[in-house]
C-alpha positions in Angstrom: 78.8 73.5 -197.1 80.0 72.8 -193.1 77.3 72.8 -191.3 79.7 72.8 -188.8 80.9 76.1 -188.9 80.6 79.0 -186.2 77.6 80.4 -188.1 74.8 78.3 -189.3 72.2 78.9 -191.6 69.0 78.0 -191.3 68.9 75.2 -193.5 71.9 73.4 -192.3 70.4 73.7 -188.8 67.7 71.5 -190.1 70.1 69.2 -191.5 71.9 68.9 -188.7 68.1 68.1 -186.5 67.3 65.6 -188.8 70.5 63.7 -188.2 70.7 64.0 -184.9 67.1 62.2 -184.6 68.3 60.0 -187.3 71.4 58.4 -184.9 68.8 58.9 -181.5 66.1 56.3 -183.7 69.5 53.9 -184.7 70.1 53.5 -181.0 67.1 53.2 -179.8 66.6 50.2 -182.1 69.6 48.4 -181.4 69.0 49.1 -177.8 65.1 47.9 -177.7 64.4 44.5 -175.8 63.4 41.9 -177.9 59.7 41.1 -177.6 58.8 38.1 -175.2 58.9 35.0 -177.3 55.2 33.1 -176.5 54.2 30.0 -177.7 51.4 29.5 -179.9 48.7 27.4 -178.6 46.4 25.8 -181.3 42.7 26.7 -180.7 39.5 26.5 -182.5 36.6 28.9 -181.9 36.1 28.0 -179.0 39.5 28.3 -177.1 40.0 24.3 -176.7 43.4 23.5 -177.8 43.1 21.7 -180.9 45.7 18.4 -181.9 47.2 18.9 -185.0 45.5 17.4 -188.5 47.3 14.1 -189.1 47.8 15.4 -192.4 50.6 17.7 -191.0 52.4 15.0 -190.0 55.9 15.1 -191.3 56.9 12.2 -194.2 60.8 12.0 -192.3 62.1 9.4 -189.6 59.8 11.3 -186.5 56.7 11.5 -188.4 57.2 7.8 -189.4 57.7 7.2 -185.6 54.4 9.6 -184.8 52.3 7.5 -187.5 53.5 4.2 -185.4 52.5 5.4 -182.2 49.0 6.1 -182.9 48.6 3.1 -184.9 49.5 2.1 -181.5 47.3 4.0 -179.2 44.5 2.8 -181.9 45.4 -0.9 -182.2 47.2 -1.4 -178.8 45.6 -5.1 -178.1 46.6 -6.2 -181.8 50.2 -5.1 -180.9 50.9 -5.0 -177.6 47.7 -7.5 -176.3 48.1 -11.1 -174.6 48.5 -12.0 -178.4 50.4 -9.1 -179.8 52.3 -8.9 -182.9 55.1 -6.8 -181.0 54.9 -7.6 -177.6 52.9 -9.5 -174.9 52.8 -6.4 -172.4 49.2 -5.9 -171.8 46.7 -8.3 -169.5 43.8 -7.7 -171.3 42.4 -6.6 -175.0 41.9 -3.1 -174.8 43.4 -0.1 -176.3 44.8 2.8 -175.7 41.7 5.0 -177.5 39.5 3.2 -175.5 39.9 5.7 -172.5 42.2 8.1 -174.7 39.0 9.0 -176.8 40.0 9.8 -180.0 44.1 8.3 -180.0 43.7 10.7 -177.8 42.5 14.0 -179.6 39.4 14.8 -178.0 39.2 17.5 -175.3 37.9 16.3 -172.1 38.6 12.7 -172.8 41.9 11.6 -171.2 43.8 13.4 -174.0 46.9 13.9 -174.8 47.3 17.7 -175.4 49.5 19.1 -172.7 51.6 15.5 -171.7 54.5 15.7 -173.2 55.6 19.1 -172.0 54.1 18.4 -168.1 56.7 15.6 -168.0 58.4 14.7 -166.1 56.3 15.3 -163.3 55.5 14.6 -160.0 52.6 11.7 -159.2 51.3 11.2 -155.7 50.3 8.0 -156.2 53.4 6.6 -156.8 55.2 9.3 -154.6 58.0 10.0 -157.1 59.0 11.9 -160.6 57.7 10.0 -163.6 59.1 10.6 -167.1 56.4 10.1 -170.0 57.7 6.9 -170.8 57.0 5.6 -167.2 53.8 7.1 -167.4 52.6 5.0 -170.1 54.1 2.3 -168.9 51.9 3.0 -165.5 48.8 2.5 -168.0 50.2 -0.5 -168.7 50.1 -1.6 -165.7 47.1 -0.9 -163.9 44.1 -0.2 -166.2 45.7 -3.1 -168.4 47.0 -5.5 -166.1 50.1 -5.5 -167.7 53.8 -5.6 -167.4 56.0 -2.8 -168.3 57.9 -2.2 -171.6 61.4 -1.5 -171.8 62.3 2.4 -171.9 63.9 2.4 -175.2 61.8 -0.4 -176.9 60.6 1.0 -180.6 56.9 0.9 -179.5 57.2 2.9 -176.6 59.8 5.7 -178.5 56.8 5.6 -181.0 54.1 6.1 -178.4 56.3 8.9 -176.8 56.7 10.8 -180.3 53.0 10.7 -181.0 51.8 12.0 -177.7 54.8 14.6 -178.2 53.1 15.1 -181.7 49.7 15.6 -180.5 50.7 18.4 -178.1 52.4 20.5 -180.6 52.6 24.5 -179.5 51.4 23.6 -176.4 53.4 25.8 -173.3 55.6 23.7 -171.5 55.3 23.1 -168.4 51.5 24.1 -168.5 47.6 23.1 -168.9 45.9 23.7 -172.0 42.3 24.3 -171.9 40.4 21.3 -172.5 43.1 19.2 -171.5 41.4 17.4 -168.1 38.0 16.3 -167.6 35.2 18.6 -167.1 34.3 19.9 -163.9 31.1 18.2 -161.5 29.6 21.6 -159.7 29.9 20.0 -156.0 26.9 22.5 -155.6 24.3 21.4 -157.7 24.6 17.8 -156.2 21.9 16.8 -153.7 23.6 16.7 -150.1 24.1 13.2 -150.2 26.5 10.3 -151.2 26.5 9.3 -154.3 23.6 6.1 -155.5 25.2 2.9 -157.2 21.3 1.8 -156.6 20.3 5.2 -158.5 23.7 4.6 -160.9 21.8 1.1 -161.8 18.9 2.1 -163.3 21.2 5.4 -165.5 23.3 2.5 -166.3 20.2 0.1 -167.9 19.0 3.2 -169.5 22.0 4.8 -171.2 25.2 2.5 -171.0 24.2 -1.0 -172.1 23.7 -0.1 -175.7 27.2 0.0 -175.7 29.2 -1.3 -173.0 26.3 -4.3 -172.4 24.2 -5.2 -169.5 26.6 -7.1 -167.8 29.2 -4.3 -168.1 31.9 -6.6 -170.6 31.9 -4.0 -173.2 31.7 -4.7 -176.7 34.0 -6.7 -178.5 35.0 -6.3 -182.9 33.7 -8.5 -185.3 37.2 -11.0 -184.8 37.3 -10.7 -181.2 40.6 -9.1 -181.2 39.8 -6.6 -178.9 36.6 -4.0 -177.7 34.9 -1.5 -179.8 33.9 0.1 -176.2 35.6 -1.7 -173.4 34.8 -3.4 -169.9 34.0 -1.4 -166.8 33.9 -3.9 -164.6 35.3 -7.6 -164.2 38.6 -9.2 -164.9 39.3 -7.9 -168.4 38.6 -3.9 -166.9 40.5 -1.7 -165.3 42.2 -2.2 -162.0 41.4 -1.6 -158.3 43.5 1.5 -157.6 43.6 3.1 -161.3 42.5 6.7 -162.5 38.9 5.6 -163.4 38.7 3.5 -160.6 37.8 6.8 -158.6 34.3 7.8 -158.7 34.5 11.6 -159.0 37.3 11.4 -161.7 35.4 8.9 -164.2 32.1 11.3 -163.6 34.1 13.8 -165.0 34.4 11.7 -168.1 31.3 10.3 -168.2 29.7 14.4 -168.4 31.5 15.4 -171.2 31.5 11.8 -173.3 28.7 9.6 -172.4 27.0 8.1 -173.6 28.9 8.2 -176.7 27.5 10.1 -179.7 25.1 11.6 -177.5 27.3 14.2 -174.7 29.7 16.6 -175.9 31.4 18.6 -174.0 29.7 21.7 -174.4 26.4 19.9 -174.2 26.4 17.1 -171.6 23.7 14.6 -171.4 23.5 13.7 -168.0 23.1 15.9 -165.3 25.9 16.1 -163.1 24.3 14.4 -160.0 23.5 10.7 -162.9 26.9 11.0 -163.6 27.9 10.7 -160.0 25.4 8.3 -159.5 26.3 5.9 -162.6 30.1 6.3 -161.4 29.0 4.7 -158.1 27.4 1.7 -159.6 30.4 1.1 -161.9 33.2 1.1 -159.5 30.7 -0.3 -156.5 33.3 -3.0 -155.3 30.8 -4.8 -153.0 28.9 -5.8 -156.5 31.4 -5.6 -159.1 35.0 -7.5 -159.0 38.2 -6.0 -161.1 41.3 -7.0 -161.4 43.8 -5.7 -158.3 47.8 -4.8 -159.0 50.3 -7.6 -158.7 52.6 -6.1 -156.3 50.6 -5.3 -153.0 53.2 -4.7 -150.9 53.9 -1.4 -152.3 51.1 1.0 -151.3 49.5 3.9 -153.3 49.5 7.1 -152.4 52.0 6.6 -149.2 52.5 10.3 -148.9 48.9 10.4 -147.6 49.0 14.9 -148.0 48.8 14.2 -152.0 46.0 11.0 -152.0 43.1 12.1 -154.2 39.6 13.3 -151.9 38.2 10.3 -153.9 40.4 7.4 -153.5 39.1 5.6 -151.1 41.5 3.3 -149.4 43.0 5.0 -146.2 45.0 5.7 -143.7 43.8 9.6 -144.9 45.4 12.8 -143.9 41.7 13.9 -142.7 38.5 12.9 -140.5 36.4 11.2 -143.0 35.7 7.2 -143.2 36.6 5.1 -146.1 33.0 4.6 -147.2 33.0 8.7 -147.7 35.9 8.9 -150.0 34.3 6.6 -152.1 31.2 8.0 -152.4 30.7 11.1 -150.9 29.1 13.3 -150.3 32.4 15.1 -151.4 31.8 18.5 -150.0 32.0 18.3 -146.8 35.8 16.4 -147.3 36.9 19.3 -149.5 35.5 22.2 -146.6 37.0 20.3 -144.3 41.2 20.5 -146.7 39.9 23.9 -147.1 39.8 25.2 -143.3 43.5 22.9 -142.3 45.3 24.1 -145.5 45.2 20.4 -147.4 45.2 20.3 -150.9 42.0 19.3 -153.2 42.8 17.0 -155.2 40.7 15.0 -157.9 
């Protein structure tokens, strides 16, 4: 039959309808955008990103390279110590997990979760573009007293692929959720500096179990390097460094110390002892640390992008040295507020 013809019958008018939605549907398919591709971000119940299982670790030439690098972040003193089996690049015995809690895997503990794809990126303190590979080698530097490894050295392609491992599906380009440390409530501290007198007497109570009363950490059975590490003295981390900074090593200490006994969603010390316990630990004027080799080079010289609690000036507002290192913070971050600065921790 034509259902072409002048005269159409019923039924070939239906033919012809359902055809002619037929070829509209095959159009409008080929034509449809193709949905937005998004990246899938591991999580567990609680919408943490979560590091991948080490079980999933890929038995080719990268997952052998991933395996070496957190045998490195694990055992950085046996490898890369004053005594290392590798290399002779750090200046004193402790490890990467030491401060990376977990090789790095825990949420609010220095981790590694959203590193590799934020690099390379911007760091005021060193007022310049840093690839990841700099950036550990900054580590190496300042917390360890140490001297830098070459770019393309075995261990440092190894470190690079395991912190690239750890941060598998995460966006590029973007935080992750549990990814920094946990947030101090400026509010629900009392309105004054923080205590290192106060921080004392936290410290005796809740830190020297593990890290000792003189503050040396604890070391393994061979000596070889720290089950918990230093936080003060000249085997600790430098003047200058990341947990150096009172407000940024508070953080830490809320959703970690004392160990086995804060977690993240449960902290055990209010916000205003880990201030205070901060203090005492990076008080300068009764605890000495080791300072960077090269002075002449300043930190932070773009003073717009120094952190509200690093405490060495010139500073880009009205507040004393003393203030910056203690607090109270508020009145700093009001003040960045009102002139358009930036807060940063």
């Amino acid at each position: 039959m034509n259902i072409f013809s002048k005269k159409l019958d019923s039924n070939s008018l239906k033919t012809l309808i359902v055809i002619a939605f037929c070829l509209l549907y095959i159009v409008s398919c080929n034509n449809a955008a193709p949905p937005a591709a998004t990246a899938v971000v591991q999580q567990n119940d609680t919408g943490l990103f979560k590091a991948p299982d080490t079980s999933t670790i890929p038995h080719d030439d990268f997952g052998n390279m991933v395996r070496y690098g957190r045998e490195l972040v694990v055992n950085t003193a046996y490898y890369l110590g004053p005594n290392g089996t590798k290399g002779h690049y750090l200046g004193n015995k402790m490890n990467c997990t030491n401060c990376h809690l977990d090789a790095g895997t825990r949420p609010y503990g220095f981790n590694f979760f959203s590193s590799y794809g934020r690099y390379p990126q911007y760091r005021g303190r060193e007022n310049k573009v840093l690839t990841i590979q700099e950036r550990v080698n900054n580590c190496i530097e300042r917390p360890h007293s140490g001297t830098p490894m070459p770019l393309d050295n075995r261990e440092m392609v190894a470190i690079a692929c395991y912190i690239r491992w750890v941060g598998t599906n995460a966006p590029v380009g973007h935080h992750v959720k549990g990814d920094e440390t946990l947030e101090i409530d400026l509010k629900k501290l009392q309105a004054r500096a923080a205590d290192p007198n106060i921080g004392a007497v936290i410290f005796a109570e809740h830190c020297t179990e593990c890290h000792g009363a003189d503050g040396q950490g604890k070391w393994t059975a061979d000596s070889s390097t720290y089950t918990y590490p230093p936080l003060w003295g000249p085997h600790s981390y430098q003047k200058g460094s990341s947990p150096h900074r009172v407000m940024k090593v508070a953080r830490f200490i809320k959703a970690n110390m004392p160990d086995k006994k804060a977690f993240w969603s449960k902290p055990f010390l209010t916000d205003q002892q880990c201030v205070d316990v901060a203090a005492f630990i990076n008080d300068d004027r009764i605890h000495s640390r080791p300072e960077k080799k090269d002075k002449t080079i300043p930190d932070y010289p773009e003073i717009k992008v120094k952190a509200i609690d690093y405490a060495t000036g010139p500073f880009v507002d009205t507040f004393s040295e003393l203030q910056h290192k203690f607090g109270p913070f508020q009145p700093i971050v009001d003040y960045h507020k009102a002139h358009n600065l930036r807060v940063i921790w």
